[in-house]
Biotite code that builds the C-alpha atoms (Angstrom):
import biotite.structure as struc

atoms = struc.array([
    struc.Atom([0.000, 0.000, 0.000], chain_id="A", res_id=1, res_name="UNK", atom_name="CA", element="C"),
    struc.Atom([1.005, 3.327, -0.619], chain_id="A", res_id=2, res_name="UNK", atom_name="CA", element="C"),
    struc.Atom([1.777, 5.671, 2.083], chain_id="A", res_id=3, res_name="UNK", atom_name="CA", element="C"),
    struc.Atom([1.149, 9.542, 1.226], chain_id="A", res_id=4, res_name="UNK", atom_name="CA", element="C"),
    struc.Atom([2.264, 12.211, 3.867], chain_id="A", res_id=5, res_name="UNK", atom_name="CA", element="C"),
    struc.Atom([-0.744, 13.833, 3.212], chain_id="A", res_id=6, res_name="UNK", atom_name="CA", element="C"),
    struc.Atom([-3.187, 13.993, 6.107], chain_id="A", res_id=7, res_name="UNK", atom_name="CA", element="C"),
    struc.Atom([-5.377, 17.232, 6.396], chain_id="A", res_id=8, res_name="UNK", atom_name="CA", element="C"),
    struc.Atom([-7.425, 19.782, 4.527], chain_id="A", res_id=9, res_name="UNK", atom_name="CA", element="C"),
    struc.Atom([-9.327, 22.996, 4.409], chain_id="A", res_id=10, res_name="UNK", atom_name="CA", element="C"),
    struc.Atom([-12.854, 22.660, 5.684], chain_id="A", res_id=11, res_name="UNK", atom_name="CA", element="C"),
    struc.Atom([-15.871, 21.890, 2.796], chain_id="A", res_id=12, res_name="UNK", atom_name="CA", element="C"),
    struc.Atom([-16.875, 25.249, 1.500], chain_id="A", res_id=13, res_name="UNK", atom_name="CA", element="C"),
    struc.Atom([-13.583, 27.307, 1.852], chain_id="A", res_id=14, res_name="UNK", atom_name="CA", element="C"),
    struc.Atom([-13.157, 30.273, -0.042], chain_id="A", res_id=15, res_name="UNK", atom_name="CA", element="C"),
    struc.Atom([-10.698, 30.537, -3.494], chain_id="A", res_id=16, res_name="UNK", atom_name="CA", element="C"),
    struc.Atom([-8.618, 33.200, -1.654], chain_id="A", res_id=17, res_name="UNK", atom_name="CA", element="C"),
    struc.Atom([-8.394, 30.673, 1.677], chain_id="A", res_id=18, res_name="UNK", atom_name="CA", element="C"),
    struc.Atom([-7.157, 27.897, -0.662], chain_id="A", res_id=19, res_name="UNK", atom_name="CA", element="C"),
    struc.Atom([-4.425, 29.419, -2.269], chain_id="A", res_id=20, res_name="UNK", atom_name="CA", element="C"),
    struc.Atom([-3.563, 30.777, 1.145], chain_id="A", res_id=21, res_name="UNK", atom_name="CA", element="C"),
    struc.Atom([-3.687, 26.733, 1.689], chain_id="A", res_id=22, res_name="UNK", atom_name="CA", element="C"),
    struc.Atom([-1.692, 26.081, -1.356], chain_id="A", res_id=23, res_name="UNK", atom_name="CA", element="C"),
    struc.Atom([0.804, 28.648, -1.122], chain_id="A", res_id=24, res_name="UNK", atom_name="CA", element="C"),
    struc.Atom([2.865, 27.000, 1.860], chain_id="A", res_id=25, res_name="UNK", atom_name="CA", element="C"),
    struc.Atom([3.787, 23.915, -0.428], chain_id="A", res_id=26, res_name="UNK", atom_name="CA", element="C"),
    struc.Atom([3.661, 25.084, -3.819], chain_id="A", res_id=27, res_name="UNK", atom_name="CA", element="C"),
    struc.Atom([7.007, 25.863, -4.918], chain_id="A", res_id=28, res_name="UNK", atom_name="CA", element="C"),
    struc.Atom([8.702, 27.894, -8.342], chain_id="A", res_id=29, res_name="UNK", atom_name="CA", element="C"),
    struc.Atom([10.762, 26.201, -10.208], chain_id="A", res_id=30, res_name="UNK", atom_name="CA", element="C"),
    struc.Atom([13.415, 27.566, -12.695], chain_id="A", res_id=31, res_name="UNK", atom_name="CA", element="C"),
    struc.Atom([15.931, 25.804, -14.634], chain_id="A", res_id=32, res_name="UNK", atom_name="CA", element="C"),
    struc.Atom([17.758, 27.190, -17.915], chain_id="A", res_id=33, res_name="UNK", atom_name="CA", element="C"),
    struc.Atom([15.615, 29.899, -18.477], chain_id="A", res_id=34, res_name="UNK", atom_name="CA", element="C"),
    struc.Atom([12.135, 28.284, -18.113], chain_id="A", res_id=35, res_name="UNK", atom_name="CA", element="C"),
    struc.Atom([9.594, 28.050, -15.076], chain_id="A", res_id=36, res_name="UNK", atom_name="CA", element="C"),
    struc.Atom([7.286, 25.518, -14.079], chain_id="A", res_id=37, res_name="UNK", atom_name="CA", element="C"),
    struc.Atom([5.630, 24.342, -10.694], chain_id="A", res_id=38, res_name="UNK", atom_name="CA", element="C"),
    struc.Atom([6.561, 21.925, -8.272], chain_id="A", res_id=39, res_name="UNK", atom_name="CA", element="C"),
    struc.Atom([5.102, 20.265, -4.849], chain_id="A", res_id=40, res_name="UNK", atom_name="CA", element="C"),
    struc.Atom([6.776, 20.241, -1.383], chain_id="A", res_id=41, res_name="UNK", atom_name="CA", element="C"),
    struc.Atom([6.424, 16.920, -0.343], chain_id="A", res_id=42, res_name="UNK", atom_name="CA", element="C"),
    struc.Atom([5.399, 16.595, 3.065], chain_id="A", res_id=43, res_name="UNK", atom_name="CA", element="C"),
    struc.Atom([8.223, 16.227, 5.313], chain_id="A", res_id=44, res_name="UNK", atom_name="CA", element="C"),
    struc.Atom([11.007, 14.516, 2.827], chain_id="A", res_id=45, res_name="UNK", atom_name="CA", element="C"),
    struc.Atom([12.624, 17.227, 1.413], chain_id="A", res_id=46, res_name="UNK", atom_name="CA", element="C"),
    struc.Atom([11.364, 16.251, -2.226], chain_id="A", res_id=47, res_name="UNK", atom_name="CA", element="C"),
    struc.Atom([10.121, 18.378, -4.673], chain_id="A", res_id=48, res_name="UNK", atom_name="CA", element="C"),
    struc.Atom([7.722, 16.996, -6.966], chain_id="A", res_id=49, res_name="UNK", atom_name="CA", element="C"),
    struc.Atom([7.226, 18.223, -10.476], chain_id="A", res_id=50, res_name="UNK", atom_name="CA", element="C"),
    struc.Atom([6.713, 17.072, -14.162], chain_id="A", res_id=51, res_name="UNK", atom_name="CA", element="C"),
    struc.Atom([9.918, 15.373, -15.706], chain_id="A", res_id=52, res_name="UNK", atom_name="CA", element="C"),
    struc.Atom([9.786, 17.936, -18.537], chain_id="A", res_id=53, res_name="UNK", atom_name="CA", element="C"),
    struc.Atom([10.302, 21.185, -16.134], chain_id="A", res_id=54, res_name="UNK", atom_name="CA", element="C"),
    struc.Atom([13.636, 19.882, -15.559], chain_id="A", res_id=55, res_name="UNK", atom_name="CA", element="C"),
    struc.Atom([16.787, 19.735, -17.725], chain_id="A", res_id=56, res_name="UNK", atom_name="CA", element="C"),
    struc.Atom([19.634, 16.978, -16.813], chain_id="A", res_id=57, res_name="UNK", atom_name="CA", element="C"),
    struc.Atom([22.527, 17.825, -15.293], chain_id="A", res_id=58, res_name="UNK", atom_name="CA", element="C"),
    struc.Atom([21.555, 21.239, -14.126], chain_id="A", res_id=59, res_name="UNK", atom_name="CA", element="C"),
    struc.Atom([20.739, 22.052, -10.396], chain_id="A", res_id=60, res_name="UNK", atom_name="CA", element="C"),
    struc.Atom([17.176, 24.122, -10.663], chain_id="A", res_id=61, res_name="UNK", atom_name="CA", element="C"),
    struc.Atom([16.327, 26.825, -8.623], chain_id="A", res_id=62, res_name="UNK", atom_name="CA", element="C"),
    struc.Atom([13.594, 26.722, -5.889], chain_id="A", res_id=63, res_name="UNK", atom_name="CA", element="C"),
    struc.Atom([11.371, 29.355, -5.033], chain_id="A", res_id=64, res_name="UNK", atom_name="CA", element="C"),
    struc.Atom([9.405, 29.387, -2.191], chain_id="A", res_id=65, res_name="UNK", atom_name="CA", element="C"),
    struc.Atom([7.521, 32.244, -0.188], chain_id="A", res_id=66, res_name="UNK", atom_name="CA", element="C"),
    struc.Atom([10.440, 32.721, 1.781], chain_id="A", res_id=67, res_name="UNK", atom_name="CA", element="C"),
    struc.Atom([13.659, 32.931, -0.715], chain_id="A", res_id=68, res_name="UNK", atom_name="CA", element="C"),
    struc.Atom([15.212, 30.711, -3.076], chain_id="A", res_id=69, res_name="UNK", atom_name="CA", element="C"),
    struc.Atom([17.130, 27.450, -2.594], chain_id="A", res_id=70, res_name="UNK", atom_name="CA", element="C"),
    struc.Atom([19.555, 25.574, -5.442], chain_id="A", res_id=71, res_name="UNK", atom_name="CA", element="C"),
    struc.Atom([18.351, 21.594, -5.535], chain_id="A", res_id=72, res_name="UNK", atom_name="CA", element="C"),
    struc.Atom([19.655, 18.249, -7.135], chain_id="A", res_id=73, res_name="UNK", atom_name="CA", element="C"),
    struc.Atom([17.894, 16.230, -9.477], chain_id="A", res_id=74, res_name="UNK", atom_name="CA", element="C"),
    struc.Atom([16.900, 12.702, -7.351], chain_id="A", res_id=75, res_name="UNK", atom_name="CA", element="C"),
    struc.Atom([14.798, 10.537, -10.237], chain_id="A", res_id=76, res_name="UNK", atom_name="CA", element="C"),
    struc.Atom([13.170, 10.614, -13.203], chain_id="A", res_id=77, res_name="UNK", atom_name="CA", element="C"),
    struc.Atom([10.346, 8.798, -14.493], chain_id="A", res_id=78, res_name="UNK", atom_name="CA", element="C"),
    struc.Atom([9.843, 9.723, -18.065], chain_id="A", res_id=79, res_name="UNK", atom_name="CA", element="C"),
    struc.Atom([7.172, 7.461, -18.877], chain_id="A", res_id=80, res_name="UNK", atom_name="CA", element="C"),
    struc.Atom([4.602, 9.173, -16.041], chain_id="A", res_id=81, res_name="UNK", atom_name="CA", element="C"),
    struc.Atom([6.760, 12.840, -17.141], chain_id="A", res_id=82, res_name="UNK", atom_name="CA", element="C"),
    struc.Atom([7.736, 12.882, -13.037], chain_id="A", res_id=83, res_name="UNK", atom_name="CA", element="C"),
    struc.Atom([10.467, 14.259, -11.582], chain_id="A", res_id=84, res_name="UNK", atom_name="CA", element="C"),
    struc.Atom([11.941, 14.146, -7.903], chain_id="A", res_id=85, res_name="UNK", atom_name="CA", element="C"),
    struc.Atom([13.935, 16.860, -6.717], chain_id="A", res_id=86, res_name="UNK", atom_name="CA", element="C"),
    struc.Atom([16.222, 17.065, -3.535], chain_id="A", res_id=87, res_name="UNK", atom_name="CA", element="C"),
    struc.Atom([16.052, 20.011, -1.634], chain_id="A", res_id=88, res_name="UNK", atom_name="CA", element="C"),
    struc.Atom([17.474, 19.549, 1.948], chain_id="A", res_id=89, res_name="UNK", atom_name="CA", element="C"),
    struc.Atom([15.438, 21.088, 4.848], chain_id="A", res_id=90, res_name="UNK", atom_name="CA", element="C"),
    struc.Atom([12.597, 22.084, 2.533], chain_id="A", res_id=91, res_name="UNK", atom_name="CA", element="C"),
    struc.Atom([9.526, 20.961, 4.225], chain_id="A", res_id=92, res_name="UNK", atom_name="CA", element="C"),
    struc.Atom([5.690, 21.583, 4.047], chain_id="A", res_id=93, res_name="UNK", atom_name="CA", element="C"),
    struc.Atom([2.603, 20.735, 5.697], chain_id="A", res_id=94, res_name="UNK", atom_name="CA", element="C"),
    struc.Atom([0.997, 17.534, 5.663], chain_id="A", res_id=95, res_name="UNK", atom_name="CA", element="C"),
    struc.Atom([-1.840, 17.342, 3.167], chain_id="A", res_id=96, res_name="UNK", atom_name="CA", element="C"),
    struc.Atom([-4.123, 14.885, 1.602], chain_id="A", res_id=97, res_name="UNK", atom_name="CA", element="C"),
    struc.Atom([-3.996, 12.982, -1.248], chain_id="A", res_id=98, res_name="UNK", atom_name="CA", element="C"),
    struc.Atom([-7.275, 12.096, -3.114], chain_id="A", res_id=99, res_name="UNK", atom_name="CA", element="C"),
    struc.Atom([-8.024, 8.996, -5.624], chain_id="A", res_id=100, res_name="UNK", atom_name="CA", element="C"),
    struc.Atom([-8.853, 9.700, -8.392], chain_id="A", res_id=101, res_name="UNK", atom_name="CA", element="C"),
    struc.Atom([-11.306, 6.675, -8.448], chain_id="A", res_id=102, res_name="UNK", atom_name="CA", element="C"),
    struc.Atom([-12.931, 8.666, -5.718], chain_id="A", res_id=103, res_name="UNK", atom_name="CA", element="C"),
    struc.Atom([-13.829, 11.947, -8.167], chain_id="A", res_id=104, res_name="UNK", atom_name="CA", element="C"),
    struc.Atom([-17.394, 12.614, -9.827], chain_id="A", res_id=105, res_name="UNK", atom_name="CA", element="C"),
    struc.Atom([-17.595, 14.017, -13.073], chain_id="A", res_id=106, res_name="UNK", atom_name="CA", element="C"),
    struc.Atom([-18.599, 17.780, -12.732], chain_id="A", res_id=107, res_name="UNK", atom_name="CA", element="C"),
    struc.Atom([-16.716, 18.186, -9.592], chain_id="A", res_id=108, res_name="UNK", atom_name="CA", element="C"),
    struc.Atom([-15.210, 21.507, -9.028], chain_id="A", res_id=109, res_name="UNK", atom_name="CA", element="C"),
    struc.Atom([-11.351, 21.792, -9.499], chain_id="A", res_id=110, res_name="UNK", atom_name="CA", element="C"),
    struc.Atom([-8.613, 24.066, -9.077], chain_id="A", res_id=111, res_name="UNK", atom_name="CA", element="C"),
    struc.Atom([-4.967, 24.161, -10.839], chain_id="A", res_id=112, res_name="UNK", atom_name="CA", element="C"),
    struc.Atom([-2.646, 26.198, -9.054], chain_id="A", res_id=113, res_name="UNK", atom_name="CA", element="C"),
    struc.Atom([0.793, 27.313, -10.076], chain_id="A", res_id=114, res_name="UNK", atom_name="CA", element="C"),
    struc.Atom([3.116, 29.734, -11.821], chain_id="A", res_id=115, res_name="UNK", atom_name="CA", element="C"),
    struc.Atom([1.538, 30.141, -15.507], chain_id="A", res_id=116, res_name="UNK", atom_name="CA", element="C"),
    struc.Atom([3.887, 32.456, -17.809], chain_id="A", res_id=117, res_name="UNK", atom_name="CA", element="C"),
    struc.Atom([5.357, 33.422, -15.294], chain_id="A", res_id=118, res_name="UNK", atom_name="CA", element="C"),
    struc.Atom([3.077, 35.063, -13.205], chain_id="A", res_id=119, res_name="UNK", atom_name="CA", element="C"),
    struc.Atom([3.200, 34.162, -9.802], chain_id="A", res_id=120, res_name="UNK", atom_name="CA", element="C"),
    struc.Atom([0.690, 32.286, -7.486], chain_id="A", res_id=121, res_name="UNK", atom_name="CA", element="C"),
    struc.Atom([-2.205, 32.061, -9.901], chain_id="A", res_id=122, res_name="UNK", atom_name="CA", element="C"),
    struc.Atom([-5.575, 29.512, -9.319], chain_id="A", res_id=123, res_name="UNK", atom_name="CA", element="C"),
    struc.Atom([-7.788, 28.692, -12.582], chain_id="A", res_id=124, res_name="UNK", atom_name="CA", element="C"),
    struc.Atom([-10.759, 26.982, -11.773], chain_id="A", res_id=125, res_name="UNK", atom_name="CA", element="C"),
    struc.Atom([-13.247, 24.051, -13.595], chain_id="A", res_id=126, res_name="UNK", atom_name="CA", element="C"),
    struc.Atom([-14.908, 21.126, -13.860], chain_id="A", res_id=127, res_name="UNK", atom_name="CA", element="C"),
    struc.Atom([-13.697, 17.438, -13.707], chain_id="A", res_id=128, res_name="UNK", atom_name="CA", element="C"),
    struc.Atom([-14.525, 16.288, -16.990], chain_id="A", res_id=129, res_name="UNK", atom_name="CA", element="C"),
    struc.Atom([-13.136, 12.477, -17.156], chain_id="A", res_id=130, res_name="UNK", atom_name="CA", element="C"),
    struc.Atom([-10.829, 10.137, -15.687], chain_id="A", res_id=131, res_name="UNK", atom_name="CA", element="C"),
    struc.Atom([-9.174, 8.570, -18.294], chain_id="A", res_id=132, res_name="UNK", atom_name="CA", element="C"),
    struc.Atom([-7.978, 5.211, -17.217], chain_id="A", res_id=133, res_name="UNK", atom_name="CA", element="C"),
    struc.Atom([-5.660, 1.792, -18.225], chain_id="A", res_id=134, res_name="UNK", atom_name="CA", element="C"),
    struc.Atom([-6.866, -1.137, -19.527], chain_id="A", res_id=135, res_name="UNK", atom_name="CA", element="C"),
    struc.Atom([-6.122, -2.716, -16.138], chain_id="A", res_id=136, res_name="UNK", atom_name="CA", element="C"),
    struc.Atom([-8.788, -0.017, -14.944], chain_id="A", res_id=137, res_name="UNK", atom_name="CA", element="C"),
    struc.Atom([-6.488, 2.060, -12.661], chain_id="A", res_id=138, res_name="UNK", atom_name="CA", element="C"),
    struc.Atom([-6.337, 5.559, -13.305], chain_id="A", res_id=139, res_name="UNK", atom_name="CA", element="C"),
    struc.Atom([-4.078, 7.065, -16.044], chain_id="A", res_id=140, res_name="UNK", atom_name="CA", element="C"),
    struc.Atom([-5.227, 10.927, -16.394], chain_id="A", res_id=141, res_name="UNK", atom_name="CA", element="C"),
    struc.Atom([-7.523, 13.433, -14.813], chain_id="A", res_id=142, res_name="UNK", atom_name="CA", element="C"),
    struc.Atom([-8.864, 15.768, -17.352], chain_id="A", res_id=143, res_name="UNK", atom_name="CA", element="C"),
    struc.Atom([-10.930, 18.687, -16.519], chain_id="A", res_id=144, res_name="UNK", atom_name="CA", element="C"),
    struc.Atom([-11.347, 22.269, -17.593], chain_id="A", res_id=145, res_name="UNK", atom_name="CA", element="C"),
    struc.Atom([-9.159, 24.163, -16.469], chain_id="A", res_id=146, res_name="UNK", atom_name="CA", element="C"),
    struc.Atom([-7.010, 27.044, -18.241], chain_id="A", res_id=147, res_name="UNK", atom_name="CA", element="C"),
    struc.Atom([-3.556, 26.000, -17.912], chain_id="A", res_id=148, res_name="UNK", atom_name="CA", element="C"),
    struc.Atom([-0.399, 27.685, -19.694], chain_id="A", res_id=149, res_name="UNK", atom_name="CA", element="C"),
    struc.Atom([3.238, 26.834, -19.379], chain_id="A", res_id=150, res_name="UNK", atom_name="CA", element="C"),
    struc.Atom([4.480, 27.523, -15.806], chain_id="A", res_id=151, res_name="UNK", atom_name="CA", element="C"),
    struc.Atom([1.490, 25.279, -14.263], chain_id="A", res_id=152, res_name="UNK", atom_name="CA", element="C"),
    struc.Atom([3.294, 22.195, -15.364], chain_id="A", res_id=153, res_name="UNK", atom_name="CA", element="C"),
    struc.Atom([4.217, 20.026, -12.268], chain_id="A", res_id=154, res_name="UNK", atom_name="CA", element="C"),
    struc.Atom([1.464, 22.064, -9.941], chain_id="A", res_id=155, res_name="UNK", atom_name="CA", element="C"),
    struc.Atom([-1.239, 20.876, -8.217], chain_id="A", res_id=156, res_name="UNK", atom_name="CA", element="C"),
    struc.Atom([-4.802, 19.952, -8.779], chain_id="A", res_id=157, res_name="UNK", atom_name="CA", element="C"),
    struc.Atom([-6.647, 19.860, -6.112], chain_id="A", res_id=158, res_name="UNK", atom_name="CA", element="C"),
    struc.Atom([-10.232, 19.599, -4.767], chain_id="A", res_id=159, res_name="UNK", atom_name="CA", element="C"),
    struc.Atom([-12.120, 21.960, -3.274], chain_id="A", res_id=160, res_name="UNK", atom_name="CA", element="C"),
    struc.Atom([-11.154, 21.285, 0.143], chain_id="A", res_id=161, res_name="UNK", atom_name="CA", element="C"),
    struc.Atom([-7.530, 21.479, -0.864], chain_id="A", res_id=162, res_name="UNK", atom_name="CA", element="C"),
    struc.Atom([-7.124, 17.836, -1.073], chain_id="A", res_id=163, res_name="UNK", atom_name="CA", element="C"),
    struc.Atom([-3.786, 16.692, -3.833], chain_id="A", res_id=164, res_name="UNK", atom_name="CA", element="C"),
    struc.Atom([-5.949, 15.311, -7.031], chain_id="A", res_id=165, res_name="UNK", atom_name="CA", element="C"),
    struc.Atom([-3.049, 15.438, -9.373], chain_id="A", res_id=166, res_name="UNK", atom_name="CA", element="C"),
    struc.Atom([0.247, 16.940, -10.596], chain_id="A", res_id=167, res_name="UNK", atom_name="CA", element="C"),
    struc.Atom([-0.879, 19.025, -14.065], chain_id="A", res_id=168, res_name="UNK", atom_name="CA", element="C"),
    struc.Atom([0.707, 18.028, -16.919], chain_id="A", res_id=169, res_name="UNK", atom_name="CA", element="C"),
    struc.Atom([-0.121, 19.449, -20.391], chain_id="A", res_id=170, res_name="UNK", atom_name="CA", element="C"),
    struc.Atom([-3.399, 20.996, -22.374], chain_id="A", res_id=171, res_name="UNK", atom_name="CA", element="C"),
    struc.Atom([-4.905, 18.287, -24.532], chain_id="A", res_id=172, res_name="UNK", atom_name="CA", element="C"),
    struc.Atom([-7.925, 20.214, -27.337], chain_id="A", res_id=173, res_name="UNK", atom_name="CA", element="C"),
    struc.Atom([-8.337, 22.633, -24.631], chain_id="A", res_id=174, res_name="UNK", atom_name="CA", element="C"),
    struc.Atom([-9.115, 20.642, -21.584], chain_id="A", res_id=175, res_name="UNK", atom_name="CA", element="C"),
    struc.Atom([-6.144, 20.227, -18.909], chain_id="A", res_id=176, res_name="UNK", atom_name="CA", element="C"),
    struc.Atom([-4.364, 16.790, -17.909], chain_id="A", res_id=177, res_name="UNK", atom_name="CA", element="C"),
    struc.Atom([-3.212, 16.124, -14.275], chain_id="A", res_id=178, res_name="UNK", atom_name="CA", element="C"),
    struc.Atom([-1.444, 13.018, -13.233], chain_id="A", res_id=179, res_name="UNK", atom_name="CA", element="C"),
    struc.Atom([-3.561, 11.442, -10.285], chain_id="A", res_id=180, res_name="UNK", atom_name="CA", element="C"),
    struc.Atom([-1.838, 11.960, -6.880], chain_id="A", res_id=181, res_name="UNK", atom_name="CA", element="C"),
    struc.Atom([-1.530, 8.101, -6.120], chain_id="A", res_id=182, res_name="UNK", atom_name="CA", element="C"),
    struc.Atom([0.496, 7.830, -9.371], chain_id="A", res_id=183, res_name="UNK", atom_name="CA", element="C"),
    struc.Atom([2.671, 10.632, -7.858], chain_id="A", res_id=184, res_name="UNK", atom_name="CA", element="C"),
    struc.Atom([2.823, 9.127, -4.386], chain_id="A", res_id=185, res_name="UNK", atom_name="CA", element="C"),
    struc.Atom([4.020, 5.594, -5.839], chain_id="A", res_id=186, res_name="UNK", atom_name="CA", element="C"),
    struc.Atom([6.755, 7.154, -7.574], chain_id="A", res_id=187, res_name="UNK", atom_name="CA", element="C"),
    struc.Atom([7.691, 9.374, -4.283], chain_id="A", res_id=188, res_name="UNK", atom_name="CA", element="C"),
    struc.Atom([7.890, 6.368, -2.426], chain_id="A", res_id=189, res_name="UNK", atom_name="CA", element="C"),
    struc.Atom([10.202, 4.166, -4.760], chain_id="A", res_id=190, res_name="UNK", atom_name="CA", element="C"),
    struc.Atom([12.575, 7.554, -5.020], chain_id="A", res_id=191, res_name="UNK", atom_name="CA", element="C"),
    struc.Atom([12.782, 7.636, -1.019], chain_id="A", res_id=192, res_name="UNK", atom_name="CA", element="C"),
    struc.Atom([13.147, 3.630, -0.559], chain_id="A", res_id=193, res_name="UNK", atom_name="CA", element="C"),
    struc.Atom([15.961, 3.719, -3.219], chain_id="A", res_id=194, res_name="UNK", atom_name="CA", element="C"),
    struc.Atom([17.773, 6.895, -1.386], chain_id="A", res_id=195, res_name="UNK", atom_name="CA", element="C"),
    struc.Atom([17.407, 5.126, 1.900], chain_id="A", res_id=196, res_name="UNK", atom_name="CA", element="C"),
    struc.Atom([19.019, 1.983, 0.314], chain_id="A", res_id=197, res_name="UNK", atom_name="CA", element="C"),
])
């Protein structure tokens, strides 16, 4: 089983401007050879989680957080699932939660958060439209409508009670792809049991 160091939320009904309040004390910038993109504090592990495409081998990207910037090293990459584990010692956020995608109804309200074009900080909102899935029947994609534009790669997608749905990915005809959270979690665990080897 998969453990997640995600354990609370906002309460049901919180306000846009309380959520990114929520969102802002583990969302991180990330920049690396002159392009930005998103990335998630991971709980207590000093991992940064973003897509694998935000990141460029062999450089050491730059962290941004609310309080400065930090230099980290490139842990893992899992370019089939576009994820990408960063090390940044004694970076730490909150614990939050972590919800399945096989729990999500279709119309749902959603919320990407993130750094898009550069502009700092910035929530879009939608609808879930689909969860696309593998033949085995486990979740693949979440796709819902939310405006995304480059710099909210490798941010998060979450609920409206701040729960983690997904990492976002890319814009497919208009509608934005997140990689569910457990898919994100797996591959957060195998990086931290193969450092701890």
């Amino acid at each position: 089983m998969t453990s997640a160091p995600f354990s609370s939320e906002l309460p049901s009904g919180a306000t846009p401007p309380a959520l990114v309040d929520h969102l802002s004390h583990w969302v991180v910038e990330i920049r690396n050879h002159g392009s930005t993109g998103t990335g998630i504090v991971w709980g207590k592990s000093g991992i940064v989680v973003t897509n694998a495409h935000c990141i460029s081998e062999g450089e050491e990207p730059q962290i941004v957080t609310q309080l400065g910037r930090r230099w980290g090293r490139l842990l893992a990459v899992a370019g089939d699932q576009d994820l990408a584990a960063i090390s940044v010692p004694g970076l730490a956020g909150p614990s939050l939660k972590i919800r399945d995608a096989n729990a999500l109804k279709t119309g749902e309200l959603l919320f990407a958060f993130g750094h898009p074009l550069g502009v700092r900080d910035a929530l879009s909102m939608g609808v879930l439209h689909t969860v696309v899935r593998h033949r085995s029947g486990e979740p693949k994609f979440v796709v819902a409508d939310v405006r995304l534009a480059p710099g909210n790669s490798g941010g998060p997608l979450v609920d409206a009670e701040g729960r983690l749905v997904g990492i976002n990915n890319m814009v497919v005809n208009g509608l934005g792809v997140a990689i569910p959270a457990t898919t994100v979690a797996r591959f957060v665990d195998r990086v931290r049991t193969a450092r701890a080897a």
